[in-house]
N, C-alpha and C positions, 0 to 999 in steps of 0.2 A: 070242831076241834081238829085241828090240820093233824097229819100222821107222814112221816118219812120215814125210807129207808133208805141209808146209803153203803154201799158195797164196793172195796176196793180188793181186788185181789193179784198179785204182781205172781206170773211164772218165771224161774228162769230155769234157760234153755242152757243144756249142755253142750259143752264145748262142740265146735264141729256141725252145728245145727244155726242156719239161720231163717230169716222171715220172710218166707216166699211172697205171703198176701193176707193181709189184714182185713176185716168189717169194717163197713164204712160205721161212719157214727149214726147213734139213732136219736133221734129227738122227737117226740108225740106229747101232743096240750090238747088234750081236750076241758070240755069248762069245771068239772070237778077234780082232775090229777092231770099229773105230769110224770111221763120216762126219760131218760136221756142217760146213755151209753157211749161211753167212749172206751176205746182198744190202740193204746198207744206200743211204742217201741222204748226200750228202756235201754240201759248200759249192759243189762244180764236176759233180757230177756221180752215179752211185752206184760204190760200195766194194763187191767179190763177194771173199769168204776161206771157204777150206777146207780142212779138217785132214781126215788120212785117214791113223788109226793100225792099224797091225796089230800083234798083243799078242805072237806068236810067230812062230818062225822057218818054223812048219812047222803048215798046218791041218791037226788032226785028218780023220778019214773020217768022223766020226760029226757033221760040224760043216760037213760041205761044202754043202747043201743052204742050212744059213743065212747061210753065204759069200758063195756064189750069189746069194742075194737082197740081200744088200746091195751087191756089184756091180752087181744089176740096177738098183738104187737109187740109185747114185751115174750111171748114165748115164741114169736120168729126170730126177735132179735138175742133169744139168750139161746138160740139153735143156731147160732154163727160160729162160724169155725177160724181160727187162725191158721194157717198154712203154713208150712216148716219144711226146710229140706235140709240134705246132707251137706256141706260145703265142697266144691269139688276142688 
């Protein structure tokens, strides 16, 4: 039984403040799920969304190692920062 979550969360930034530097985008497939993050720029501010499918109900053993990595992958990619500075 497949399982999703998807996550969009839009900040906006105060007057005065723009977007020095952005995360690049992430995308990881291994053969039982899938991440992919994107961190866009908006009219108010930036837009961050993530999907995070897992394809069955139940990982294999022979498939935990590449699990594993992509868990380890989704908490470096939600440890990304966006960058902001003052306007000068």
């Amino acid at each position: 039984m497949p399982w999703s979550r998807e996550t969009e969360i839009e900040y906006v930034l105060d007057k005065g403040l723009t977007v020095r530097e952005l995360p690049e985008p992430v995308e990881i497939r291994v053969p039982d799920a899938t991440y992919t993050r994107t961190v866009e720029l908006t009219a108010t501010g930036v837009r961050v969304r993530e999907l995070f499918t897992i394809e069955t109900h139940r990982v294999p053993r022979e498939h935990y190692g590449a699990f594993r990595e992509l868990c380890r992958g989704v908490d470096d990619a939600q440890r990304a920062t966006v960058r902001v500075e003052v306007a000068q």
